[in-house]
C-alpha positions in Angstrom: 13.6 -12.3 40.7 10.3 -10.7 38.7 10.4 -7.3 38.2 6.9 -7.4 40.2 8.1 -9.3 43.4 10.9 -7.1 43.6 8.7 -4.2 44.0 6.3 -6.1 46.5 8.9 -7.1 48.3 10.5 -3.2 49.0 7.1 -2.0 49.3 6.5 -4.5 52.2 10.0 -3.9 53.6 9.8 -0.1 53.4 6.6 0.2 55.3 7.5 -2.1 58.1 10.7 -0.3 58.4 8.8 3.1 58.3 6.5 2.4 61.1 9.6 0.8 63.5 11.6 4.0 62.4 8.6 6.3 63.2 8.1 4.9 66.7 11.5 5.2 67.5 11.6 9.1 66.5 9.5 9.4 69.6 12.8 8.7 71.7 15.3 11.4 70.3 16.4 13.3 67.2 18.6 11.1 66.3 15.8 8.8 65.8 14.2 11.3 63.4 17.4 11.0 61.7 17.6 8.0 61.0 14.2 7.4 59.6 15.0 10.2 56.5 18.0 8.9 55.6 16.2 4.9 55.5 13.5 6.3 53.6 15.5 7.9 50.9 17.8 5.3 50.7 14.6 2.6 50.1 13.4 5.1 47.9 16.7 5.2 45.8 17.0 1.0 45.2 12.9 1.3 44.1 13.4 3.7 41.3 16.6 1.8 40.5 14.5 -1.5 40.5 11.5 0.5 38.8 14.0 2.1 35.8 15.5 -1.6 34.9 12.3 -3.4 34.5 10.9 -0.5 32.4 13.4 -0.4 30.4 13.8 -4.0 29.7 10.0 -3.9 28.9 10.8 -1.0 26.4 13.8 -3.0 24.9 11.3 -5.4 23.6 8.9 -3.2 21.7 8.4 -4.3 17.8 9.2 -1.7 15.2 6.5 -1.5 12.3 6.5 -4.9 10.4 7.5 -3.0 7.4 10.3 -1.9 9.3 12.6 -3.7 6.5 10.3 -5.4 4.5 10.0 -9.3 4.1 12.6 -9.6 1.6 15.4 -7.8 3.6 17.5 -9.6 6.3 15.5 -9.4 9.9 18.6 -8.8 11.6 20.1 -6.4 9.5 22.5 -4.3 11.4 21.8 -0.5 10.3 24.2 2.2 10.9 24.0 5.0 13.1 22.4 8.0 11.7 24.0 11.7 12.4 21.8 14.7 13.3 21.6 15.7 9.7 20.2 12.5 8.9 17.5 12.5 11.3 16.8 15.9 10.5 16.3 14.9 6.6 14.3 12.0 7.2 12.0 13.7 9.7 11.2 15.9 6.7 10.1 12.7 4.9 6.8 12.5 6.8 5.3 16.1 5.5 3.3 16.7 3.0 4.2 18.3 -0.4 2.1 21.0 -1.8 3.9 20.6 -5.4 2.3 18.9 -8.0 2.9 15.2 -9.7 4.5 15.5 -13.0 5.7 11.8 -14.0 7.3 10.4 -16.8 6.3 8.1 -19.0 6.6 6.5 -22.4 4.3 5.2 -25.4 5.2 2.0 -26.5 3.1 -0.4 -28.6 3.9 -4.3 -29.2 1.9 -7.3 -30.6 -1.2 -8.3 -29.1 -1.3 -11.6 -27.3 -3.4 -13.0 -25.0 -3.7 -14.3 -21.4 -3.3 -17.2 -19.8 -5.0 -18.2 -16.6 -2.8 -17.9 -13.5 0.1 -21.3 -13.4 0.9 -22.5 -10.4 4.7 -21.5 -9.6 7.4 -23.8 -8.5 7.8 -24.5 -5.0 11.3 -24.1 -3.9 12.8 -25.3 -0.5 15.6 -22.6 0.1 14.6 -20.0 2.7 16.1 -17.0 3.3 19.2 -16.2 5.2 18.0 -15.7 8.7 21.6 -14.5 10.3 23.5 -16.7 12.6 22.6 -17.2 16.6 24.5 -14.1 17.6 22.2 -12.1 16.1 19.1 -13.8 16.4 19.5 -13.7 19.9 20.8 -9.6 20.3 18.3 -8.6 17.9 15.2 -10.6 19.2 12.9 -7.9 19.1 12.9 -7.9 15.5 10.8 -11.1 15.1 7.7 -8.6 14.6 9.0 -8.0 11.0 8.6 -11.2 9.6 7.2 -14.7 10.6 10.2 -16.9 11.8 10.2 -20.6 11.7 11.6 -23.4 14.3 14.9 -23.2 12.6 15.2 -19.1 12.9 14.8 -18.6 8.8 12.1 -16.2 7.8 8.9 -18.5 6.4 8.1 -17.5 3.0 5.2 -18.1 0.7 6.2 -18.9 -2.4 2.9 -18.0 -4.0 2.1 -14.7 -5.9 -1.5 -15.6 -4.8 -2.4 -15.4 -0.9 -4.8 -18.6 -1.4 -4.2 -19.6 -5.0 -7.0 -22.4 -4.8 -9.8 -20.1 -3.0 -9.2 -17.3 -5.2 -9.8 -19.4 -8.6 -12.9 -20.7 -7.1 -14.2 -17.7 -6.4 -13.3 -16.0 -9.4 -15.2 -18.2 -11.5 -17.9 -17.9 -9.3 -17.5 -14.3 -10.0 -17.5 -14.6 -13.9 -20.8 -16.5 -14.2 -23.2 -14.6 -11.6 -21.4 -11.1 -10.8 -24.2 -8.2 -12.1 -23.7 -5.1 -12.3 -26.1 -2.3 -13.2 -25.5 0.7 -14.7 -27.4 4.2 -14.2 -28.4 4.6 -17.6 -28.4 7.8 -20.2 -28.6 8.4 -23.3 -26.0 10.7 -25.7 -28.3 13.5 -26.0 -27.5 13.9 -21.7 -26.0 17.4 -21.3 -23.4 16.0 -19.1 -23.1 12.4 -21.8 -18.8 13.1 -22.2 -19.0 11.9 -18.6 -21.6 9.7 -17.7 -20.9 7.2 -21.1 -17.8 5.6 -22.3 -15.4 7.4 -24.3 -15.3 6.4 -28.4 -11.3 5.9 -28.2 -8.3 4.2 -26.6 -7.8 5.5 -23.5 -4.3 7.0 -22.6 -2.3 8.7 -20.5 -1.6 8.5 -16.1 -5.3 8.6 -15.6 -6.5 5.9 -18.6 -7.5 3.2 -15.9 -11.2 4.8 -15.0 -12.1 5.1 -18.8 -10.8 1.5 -19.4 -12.5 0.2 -16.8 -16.2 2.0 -18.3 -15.2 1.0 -22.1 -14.9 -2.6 -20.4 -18.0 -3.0 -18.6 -20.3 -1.6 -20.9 -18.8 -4.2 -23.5 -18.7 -7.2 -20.6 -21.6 -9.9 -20.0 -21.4 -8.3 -16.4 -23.6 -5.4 -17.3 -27.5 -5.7 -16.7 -30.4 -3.8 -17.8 -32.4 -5.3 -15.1 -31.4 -3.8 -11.4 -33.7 -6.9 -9.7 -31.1 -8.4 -10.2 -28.4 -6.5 -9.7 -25.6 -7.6 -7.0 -24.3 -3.4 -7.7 -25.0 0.1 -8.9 -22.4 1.6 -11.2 -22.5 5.8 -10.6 -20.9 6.5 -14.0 -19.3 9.8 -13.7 -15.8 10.0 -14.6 -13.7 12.3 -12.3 -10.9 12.5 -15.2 -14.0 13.8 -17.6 -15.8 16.2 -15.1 -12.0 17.8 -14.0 -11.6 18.6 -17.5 -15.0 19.8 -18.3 -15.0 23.5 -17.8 -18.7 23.6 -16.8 -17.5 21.7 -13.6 -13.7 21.8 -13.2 -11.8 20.9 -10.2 -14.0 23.2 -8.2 -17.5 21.6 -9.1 -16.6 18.0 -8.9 -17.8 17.5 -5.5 -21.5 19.4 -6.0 -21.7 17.3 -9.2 -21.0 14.0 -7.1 -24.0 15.8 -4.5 -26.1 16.9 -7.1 -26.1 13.1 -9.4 -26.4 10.9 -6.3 -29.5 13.4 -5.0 -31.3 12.7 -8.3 -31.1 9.2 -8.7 -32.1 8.8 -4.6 -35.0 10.5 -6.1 -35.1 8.8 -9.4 -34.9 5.4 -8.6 -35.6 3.5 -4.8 -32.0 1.3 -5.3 -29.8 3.9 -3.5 -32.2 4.2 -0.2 -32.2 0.4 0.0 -28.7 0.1 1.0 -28.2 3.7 1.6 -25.6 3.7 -0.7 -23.7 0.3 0.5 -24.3 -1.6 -2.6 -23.2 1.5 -4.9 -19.6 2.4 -6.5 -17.9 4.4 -8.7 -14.4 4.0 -10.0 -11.3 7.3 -10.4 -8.1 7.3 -10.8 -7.1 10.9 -10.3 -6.3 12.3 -7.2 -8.9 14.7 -7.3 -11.2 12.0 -7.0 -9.8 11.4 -3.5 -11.9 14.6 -2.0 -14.9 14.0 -4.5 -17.3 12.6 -2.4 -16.6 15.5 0.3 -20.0 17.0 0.1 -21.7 13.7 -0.1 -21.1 12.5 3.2 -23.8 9.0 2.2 -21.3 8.4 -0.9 -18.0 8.8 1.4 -19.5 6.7 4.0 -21.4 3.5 2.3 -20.3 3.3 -1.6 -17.7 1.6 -2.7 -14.9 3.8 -4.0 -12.5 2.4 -6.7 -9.3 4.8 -6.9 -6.3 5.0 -7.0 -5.2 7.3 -4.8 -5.5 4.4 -1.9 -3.8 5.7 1.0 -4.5 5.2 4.9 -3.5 8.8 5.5 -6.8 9.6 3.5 -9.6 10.8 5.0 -12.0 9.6 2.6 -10.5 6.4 1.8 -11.9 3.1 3.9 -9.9 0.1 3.7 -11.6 -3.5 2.8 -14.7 -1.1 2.0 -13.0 1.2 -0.4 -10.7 -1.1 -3.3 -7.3 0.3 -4.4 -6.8 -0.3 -8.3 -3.7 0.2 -10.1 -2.7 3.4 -11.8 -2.1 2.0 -15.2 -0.2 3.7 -18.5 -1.6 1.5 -21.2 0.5 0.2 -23.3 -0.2 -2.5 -26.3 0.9 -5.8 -26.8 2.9 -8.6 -24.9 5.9 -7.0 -22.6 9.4 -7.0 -23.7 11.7 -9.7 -21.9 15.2 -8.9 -20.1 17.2 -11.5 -18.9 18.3 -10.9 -15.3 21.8 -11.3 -16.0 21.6 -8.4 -18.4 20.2 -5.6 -16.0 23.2 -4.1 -15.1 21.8 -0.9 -12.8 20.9 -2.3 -9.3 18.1 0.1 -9.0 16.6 2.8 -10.7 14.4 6.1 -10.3 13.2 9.0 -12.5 10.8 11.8 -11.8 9.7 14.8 -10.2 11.2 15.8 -7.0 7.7 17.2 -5.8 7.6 15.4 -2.3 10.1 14.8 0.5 10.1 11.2 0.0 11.7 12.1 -3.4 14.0 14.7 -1.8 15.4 12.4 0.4 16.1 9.8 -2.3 17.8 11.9 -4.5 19.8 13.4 -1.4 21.3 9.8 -0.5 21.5 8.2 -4.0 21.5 11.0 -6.5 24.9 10.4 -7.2 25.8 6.4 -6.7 26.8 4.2 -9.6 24.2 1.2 -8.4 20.8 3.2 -8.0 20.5 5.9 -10.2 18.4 8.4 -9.1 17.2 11.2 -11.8 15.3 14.2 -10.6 14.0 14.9 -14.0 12.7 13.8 -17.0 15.3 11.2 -18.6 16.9 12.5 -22.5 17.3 8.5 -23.0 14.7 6.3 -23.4 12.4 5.8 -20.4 11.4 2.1 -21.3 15.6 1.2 -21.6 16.1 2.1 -17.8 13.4 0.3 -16.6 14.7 -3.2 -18.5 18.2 -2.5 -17.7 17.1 -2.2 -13.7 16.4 -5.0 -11.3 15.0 -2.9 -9.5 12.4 -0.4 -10.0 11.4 2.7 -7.1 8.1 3.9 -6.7 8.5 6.9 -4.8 5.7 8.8 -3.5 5.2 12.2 -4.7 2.5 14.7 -4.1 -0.1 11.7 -3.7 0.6 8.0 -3.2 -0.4 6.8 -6.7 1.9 6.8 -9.7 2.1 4.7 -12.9 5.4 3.6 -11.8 4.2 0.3 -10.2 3.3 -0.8 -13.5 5.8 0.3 -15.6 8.5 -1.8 -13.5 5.7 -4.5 -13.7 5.5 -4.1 -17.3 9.1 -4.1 -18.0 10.0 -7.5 -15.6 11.5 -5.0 -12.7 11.4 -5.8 -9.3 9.0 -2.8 -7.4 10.6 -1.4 -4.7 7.9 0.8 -3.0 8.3 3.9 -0.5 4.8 4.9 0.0 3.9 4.5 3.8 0.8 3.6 4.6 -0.2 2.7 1.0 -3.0 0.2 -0.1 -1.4 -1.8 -2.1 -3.5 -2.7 -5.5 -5.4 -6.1 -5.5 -3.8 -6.7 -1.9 -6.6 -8.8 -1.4 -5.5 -11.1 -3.5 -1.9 -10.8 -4.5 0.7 -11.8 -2.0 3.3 -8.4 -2.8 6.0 -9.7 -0.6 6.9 -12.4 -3.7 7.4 -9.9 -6.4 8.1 -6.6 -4.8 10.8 -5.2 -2.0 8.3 -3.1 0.5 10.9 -0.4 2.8 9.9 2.4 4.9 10.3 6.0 4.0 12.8 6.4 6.7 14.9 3.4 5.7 15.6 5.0 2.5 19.4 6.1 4.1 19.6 2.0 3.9 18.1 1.0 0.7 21.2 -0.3 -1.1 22.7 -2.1 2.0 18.9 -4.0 2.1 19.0 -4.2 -1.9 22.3 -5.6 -1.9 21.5 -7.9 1.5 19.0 -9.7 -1.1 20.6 -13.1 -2.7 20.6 -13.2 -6.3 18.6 -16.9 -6.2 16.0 -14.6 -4.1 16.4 -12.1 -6.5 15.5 -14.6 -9.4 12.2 -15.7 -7.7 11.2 -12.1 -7.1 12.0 -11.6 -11.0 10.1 -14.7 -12.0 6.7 -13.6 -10.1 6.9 -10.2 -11.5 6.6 -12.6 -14.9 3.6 -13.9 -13.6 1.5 -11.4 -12.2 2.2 -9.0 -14.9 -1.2 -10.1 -16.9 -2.8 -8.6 -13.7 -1.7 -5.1 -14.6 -2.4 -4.4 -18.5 -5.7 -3.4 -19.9 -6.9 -4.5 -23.8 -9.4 -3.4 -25.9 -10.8 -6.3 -25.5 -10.9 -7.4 -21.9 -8.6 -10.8 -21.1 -9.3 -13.3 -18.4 -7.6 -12.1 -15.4 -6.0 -8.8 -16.5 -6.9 -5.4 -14.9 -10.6 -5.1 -15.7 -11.3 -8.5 -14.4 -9.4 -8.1 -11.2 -11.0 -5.2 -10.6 -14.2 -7.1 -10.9 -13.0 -9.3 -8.1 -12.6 -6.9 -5.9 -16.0 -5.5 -6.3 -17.2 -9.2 -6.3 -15.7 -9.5 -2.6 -17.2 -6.1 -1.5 -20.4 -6.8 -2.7 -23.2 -6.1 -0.2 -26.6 -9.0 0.3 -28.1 -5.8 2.5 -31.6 -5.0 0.6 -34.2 -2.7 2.9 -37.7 -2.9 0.7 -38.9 -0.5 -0.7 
C-alpha cells in the first residue's frame, strides 16, 4: 500500500475512533481510559508508517554526479570509513591560507605543426556496468552516469561534445570574429602592461602574455571598433602585480581607474555596459581584480584561470576558464603505455588540505607516488613514466599540472571540486581525464585500478588528440590554445548595441 494511503487511511481511522471513544468517556473512567491508551497506540503505528516511507524516500537520494567520476565503476562498493577518516577528509573542504609553489620543468623540442582535429575511432565495448546484484542494491547510483537498456554506462567516444557543430562554428569563427583593442602607444606610462611583451613568455603565468603576443599578431585584430564583435581591456594582471607603482595592492583601483577613462574616452563601454568587453589573467590575483569595478565583475567577460564555482567573482558560461599553460617548445615526447610503469603520480606543495590528504593516504604506496616536495629527478621522467597524472588543488584551483600530464601523454586525474574545467564548452573531459571528488581521495587507487586497461588505452589515445588544444607557439597554430581561446570568446560574444 502507498505510503500516502496508509497515512489517509490512519488519519480516517483515528478520528472516527476518537470521537466513538470520546462519547463513551461520558459513561465512566474507564471510558476515559480507554480512549488514551487508543490514541497513543494509533499514534505509535503512524510515526512507524511515517519513519519507513521517509526513509525509503531518503534511500533514493543521488549523490553528486561526480561522486566517482564517469570512468569509475557506478557500483563500486567503497569501504567503510573510520572516525579518523571522516575527520581528515572533512578538513578537505577548508581553505588554505599557504601559498602555491609548483614544480615545473623547461624542456624545448622541434617545432611541428598542427593538424586539424581527426575524427577518432568509434569502438563498441562499453564499460563494465557490474552484474544484476548490484545494479539492483545500488540503484540510487544511476545519478552518476547515464545507463543504457542493458545496465552498461553509455559513453561518448568523442573528445569533442559535437565534433561536427564545433568545426562549423569554428570556421565561422576564423573568417568574421573581430576584435578591437584599446589602443596606446610605447611612450604610455603604464606601456609594460597595456602592450605585448618583446619576448617568449614563460613561466606558471605565460598564458595571459601569450595570448596578447597572439592577438596583436592575428587577422582577428581591428583598428575599426564599428565593427567590432569585442573590446580587448589590455592590462596584464601578471605585469601590473609586478609593477611596483601598482603591486598586489593597486591592481584593483588600476582595473577602476582604466575602465573609468575609456567609459569616458570612448562611447563602446556604455553601449553594452560592459557586456561586450573582456580581458584575459592567469594569476590568481586576477580573481579579486575586478573587486572595485563592480560593471567589469558584472558584464565583461573575464578570461582566467583561476575558474572556480566557489569564486565570487567568477560567472560561469559568462566568464571562460582557460588553461594554465607552462610553455614549452616543440612536438611532445611519446610514451608507450605499456612502458609507464607508476599507476599514478603527484609532486608539489602541500599548501592545501586537498594535498594533505593525498599525501596522508598515498604518501607511501608503490603504485601512486605521492611527493610533497620538489622532485631531485627529473620532473618531465615522472610524468612519462605515469598513466596517470593528479592535479591536486592547492591554495587556488589552477595549476600547470593539467597540461603538463597533457603534454607528456598522461591520463589527468583531477581533485578540484567545483572546478571549471578549461574549454568545457567544447571538450568532452570524461574521454581523456578521470574526474573524482575530494572526499573520494581515501578511494582513488581502488577507482584507478577498477578502470580496464582497453579503457585505459582510449583514455591514453584522446589525451593524444587533444593535446594540440593545450600548447602555445610563437606563431599561433590552427586549433591550439590561442585559437580555442578565441572560440570561447566567439561563443560569449554579445549582438547587444544601445546607440550612442
Amino acid at each position: 500500500m502507498a505510503a500516502s494511503n496508509v497515512h489517509s487511511l490512519i488519519f480516517s481511522k483515528t478520528s472516527d475512533l476518537s470521537r466513538r471513544l470520546r462519547k463513551d468517556s461520558a459513561k465512566g473512567s474507564s471510558s476515559l481510559f480507554l480512549v488514551t491508551f487508543f490514541l497513543a497506540f494509533s499514534s505509535s503505528i503512524l510515526i512507524f508508517f511515517y519513519s519507513s516511507s521517509t526513509l525509503k524516500l531518503n534511500n533514493n537520494l543521488r549523490p553528486d554526479p561526480t561522486r566517482l567520476g564517469l570512468h569509475a565503476n557506478p557500483f563500486l562498493e567503497l569501504p567503510k570509513l573510520n572516525p579518523t577518516q571522516v575527520s581528515v577528509l572533512k578538513g578537505t573542504h577548508m581553505i588554505s591560507s599557504s601559498a602555491s609553489d609548483d614544480h615545473h620543468d623547461q624542456e624545448t623540442r622541434n617545432s611541428s605543426t598542427t593538424p586539424e582535429p581527426q575524427s577518432p575511432p568509434i569502438s563498441s565495448s562499453s564499460a563494465d556496468g557490474g552484474t544484476g546484484d548490484d545494479h539492483r542494491r545500488d540503484q540510487w547510483r544511476k545519478g552518476a552516469v547515464k545507463i543504457d537498456s542493458t545496465g552498461n554506462m553509455e559513453k561518448k567516444e568523442e573528445i569533442y561534445h559535437d565534433r561536427n557543430l564545433f568545426l562549423k562554428e569554428y570556421h565561422k569563427m576564423n573568417r568574421s570574429l573581430k576584435i578591437f583593442s584599446y589602443p596606446h602607444q610605447k611612450n604610455d606610462p603604464f606601456a609594460n602592461v597595456l602592450l605585448p611583451v618583446d619576448y617568449e613568455p614563460s613561466g606558471n603565468y605565460a598564458s595571459e602574455s601569450y595570448f596578447k603576443k597572439s592577438l596583436f599578431k592575428s587577422h582577428f585584430l581591428t583598428k575599426d571598433p564599428s565593427e567590432a564583435d569585442l573590446f580587448y581591456l589590455p592590462f596584464s594582471i601578471a605585469g601590473l602585480r609586478h609593477d611596483k607603482r601598482i603591486g598586489v595592492g593597486g591592481i584593483q583601483d588600476f582595473v577602476k581607474d582604466y575602465v573609468r577613462n575609456i567609459s569616458r574616452v570612448y562611447p563602446y563601454w556604455n553601449r553594452t555596459g560592459g557586456a561586450d568587453h573582456f580581458y584575459v589573467a592567469c594569476h590568481s590575483v586576477g580573481r579579486s581584480a575586478a573587486e572595485k569595478a563592480v560593471e567589469v565583475k558584472l558584464n565583461a567577460i573575464q578570461v582566467v584561470c583561476s575558474s572556480s564555482y566557489f569564486l565570487q567573482g567568477y560567472v560561469a558560461h559568462k566568464d571562460a576558464s582557460i588553461p594554465q599553460i607552462w610553455p614549452r617548445k616543440g612536438k611532445p615526447p611519446v610514451r608507450s603505455p605499456s612502458e609507464r610503469k607508476n599507476l599514478a603520480f603527484y609532486a608539489g606543495a602541500m599548501n592545501s588540505p586537498v594535498r594533505r590528504s593525498l599525501i596522508e593516504h598515498w604518501g607511501n604506496d608503490t603504485k601512486i607516488l605521492v611527493h610533497r616536495a620538489r622532485l631531485k629527478t627529473p620532473y618531465s621522467e615522472a610524468l612519462l613514466g605515469s598513466k596517470y597524472c593528479i592535479h591536486a588543488k592547492g591554495f587556488e584551483v589552477n595549476t600547470a599540472r593539467i597540461g603538463d600530464a597533457l603534454y607528456y601523454g598522461c591520463v589527468p586525474v583531477i581533485l578540484a571540486d567545483q572546478y571549471d574545467l578549461p574549454y568545457a564548452d567544447i571538450l568532452n573531459w570524461n574521454t581523456f581525464s578521470v574526474i573524482v571528488a575530494t572526499m573520494d581521495i581515501p578511494f582513488l587507487k581502488k577507482i584507478l585500478q577498477r578502470i580496464r586497461f582497453d579503457e585505459y588505452l582510449k583514455l591514453q589515445n584522446h589525451v593524444m588528440k587533444v593535446q594540440k588544444h593545450f600548447q602555445w607557439h610563437h606563431l599561433p597554430h590552427d586549433f591550439d590554445a590561442f585559437y580555442m581561446v578565441m572560440f570561447e570568446l566567439w561563443l560569449r560574444r554579445s549582438h547587444l548595441r544601445i546607440p550612442i
